[in-house]
Each structure stands twice: as C-alpha cells, then as structure tokens.
MARPADO-979022 format. One line per 2 residues: number of its first residue (from 1); their letters; for each residue x, y, z of C-alpha. Coordinates in Angstrom, 2 decimals, padded with zeros to 5 digits. Example, Ala and Ser with C-alpha at 12.3 -4.5 7.8 and 13.67 -1.06 7.14 Angstrom:
2
1	as	012.30/-004.50/007.80 ~ 013.67/-001.06/007.14
# end
This chain:
179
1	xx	157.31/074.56/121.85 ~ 153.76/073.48/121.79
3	xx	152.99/076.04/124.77 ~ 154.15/078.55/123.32
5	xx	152.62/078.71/119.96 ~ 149.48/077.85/122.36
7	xx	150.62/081.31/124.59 ~ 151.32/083.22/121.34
9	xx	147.75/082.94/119.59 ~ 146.68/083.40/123.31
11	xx	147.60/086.79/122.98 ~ 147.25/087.43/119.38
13	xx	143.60/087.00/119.86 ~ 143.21/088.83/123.06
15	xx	144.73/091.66/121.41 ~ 143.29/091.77/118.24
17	xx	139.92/091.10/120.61 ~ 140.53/094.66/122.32
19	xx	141.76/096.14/118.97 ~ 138.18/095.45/117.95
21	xx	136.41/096.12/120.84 ~ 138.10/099.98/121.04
23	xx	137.71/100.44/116.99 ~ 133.75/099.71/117.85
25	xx	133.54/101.92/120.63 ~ 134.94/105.19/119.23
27	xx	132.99/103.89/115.96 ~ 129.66/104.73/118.39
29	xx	130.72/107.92/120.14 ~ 132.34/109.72/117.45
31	xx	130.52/113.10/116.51 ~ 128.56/113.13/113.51
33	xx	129.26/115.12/110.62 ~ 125.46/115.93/108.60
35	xx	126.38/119.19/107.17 ~ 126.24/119.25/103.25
37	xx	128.98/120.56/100.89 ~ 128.17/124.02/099.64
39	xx	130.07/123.81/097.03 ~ 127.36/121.55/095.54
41	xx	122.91/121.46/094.58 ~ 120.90/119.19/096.37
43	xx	117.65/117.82/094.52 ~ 114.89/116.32/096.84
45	xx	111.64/115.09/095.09 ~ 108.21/114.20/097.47
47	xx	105.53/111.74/096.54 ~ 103.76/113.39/094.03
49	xx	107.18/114.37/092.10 ~ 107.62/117.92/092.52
51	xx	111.02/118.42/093.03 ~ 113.25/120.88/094.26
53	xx	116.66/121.96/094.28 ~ 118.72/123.80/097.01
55	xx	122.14/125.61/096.42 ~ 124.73/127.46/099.37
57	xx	123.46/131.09/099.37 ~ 125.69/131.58/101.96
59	xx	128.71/129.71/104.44 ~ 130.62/131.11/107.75
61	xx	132.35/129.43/110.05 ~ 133.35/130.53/113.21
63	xx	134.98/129.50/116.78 ~ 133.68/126.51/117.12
65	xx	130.45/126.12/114.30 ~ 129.39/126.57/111.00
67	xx	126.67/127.69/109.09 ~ 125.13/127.42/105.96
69	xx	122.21/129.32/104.46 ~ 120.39/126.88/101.47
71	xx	118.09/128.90/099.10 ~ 115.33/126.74/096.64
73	xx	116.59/126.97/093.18 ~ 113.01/126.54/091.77
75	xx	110.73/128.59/093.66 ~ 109.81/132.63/092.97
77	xx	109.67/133.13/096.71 ~ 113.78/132.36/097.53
79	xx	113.32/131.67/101.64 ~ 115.42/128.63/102.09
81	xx	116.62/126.87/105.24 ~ 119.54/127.34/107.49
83	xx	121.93/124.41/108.23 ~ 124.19/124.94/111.48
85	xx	126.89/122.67/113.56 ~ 128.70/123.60/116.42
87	xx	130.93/121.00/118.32 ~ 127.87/119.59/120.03
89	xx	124.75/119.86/117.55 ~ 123.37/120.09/114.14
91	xx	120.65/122.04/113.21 ~ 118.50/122.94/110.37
93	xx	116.00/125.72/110.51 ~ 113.08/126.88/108.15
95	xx	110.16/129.75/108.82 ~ 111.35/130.04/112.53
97	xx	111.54/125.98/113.25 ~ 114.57/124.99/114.14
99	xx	115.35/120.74/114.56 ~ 118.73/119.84/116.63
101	xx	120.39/116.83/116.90 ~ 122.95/116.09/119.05
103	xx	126.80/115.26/117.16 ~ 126.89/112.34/119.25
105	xx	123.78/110.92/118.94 ~ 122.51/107.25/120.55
107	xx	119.39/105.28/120.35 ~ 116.60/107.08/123.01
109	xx	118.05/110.35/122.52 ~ 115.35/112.67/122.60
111	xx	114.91/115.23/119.80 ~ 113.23/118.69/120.50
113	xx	112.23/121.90/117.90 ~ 112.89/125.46/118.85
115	xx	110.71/128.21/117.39 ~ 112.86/131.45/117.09
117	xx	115.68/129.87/119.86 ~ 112.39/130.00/122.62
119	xx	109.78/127.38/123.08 ~ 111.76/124.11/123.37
121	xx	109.40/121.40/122.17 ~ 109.43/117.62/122.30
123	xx	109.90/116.23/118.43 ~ 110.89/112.60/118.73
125	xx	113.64/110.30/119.21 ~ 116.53/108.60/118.08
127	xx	115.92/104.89/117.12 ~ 118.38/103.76/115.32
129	xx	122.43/104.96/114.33 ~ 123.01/102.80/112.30
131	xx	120.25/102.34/109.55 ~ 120.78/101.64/105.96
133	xx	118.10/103.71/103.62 ~ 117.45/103.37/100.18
135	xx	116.93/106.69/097.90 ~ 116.45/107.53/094.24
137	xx	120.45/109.29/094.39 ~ 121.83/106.05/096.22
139	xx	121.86/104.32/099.30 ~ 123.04/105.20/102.77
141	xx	124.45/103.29/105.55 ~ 125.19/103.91/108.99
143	xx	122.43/106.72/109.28 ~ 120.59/108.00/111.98
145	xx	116.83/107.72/112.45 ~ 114.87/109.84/114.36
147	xx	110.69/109.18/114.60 ~ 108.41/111.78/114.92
149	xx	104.69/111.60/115.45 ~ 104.31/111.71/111.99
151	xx	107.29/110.77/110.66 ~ 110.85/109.00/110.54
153	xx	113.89/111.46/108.93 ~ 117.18/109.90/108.22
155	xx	120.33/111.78/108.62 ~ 122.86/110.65/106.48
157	xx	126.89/112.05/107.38 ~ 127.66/114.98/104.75
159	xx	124.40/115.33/103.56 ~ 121.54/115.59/106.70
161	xx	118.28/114.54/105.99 ~ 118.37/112.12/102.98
163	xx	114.66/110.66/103.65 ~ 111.59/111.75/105.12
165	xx	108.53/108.45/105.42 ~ 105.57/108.42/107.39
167	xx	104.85/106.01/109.99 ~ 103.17/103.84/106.78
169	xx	106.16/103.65/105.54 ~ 105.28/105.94/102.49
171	xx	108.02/108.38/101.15 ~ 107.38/112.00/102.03
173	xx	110.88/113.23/100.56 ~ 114.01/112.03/099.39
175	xx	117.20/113.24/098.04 ~ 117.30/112.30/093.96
177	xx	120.33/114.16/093.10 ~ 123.54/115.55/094.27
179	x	125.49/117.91/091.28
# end
C-alpha cells in the first residue's frame, strides 16, 4: 500500500511538473497582441506635462493584419500615427518612421526603423518580456522592453507603447489615461 501511494504522488508530480513546464513555454512564444482598442482615447503626458490625446481616425483589417490610423485630439495640425499588425509584426509609424516589433518577441531580438518601407535601420533591442512598469493610468506587467540609444519604450499587450524613459531613467512619455 505504502508503494503505491509512494508511485501515485510519483506521478502526480511528474505530471503536474510537465503541466507547468508546457503552460511556461507557450506562455514565452505566444504572439503578442500591442494593438490598442479603437473604440477608445488614449492620453499620454511627457515631462514637462503637455499632454495629448489620440482617438481611431480610422480601422481595416484584412487577410491576415490590421491597421489603425490614430489622429492627436489636441493639436491644429491633425497628422497622427499609424498602428499596424500582421501575423508576424507590429508596427507604428509617424512622419515616414516606421518601428516593428516582432509578435513573438525574445530577449536580444534586434529592433530596426524603416523610413517610407526603404532604409532598414538598426534601433535597438529587446531586453526584457517580461517587465513590470509603473504609469500615471496604472501599472503593467509582463511588458516588453526594447532600449534604444536614447531610450527604453515599453510595450504593453492592447495598448503598445505605455512608457518612453531615457537611459537616466527620466520619463519621456507615458500613458495617463485610457477613456
């Protein structure tokens, strides 16, 4: 009887064990999900407290990606940024930049910037997944950090880039308010 209570939690833990280790694994490789909801306004506010809203100008979705054209709420000139995912990269795009970031993204992963889909250019890289960050609307976990020469941005699932710091540590950005 002994041995086989012994046998029996054997196994339960063994399982459970691989349970855990499989849950953790697909936890790491599943595809990342930054794209905001257009149905609502973001508020971002940057060190010296001007702030700015964005709101959906426009949405489409295609085959395989989506797209979402963000116009500043605050500002005479309206120019606003473009926010794309396709089943292998997000991307947001202002005045001809455009930042992608792979959906599956792992610490080392190098980041480049197109300018007007030519010029491929080194940005930074990916150094953590997994960060917790702090900001005035609430805090984030599990988000993605990529540095920059100049910078670190965190990526935060269903919103994008939540913070913006510079290698001091000093807040560039950060999202204040979602409505």
């Amino acid at each position: 009887m002994r041995k086989k209570i012994i046998l029996f939690f054997t196994c339960f833990v063994l399982i459970f064990s691989m349970i855990s280790v499989t849950t953790d694994i697909s936890a790491k490789t599943a595809k990342r999900n930054f794209m905001k909801n257009p149905k609502k306004v973001y508020t971002y506010q940057s060190a010296k407290g001007f702030k700015q809203s964005i709101k959906a100008h426009s949405t489409s979705s295609k085959k395989k990606q989506r797209q979402t054209v963000w116009l500043y709420l605050n500002q005479e000139n309206t120019h606003g940024l473009n926010e794309q995912q396709t089943s292998k990269y997000y991307s947001i795009s202002y005045s001809g930049e455009e930042i992608r970031i792979t959906r599956t993204p792992k610490v080392g992963t190098k980041i480049y910037s197109l300018y007007y889909g030519k010029d491929k250019l080194y940005e930074g890289k990916v150094i953590s997944t997994r960060a917790k960050v702090k900001t005035k609307y609430k805090t984030f976990k599990n988000c993605v950090v990529v540095k920059t020469k100049t910078e670190k941005n965190y990526y935060a699932d269903g919103y994008g880039i939540v913070k913006r710091v510079d290698n001091k540590g000093k807040v560039i950005e950060q999202l204040i308010k979602v409505k």
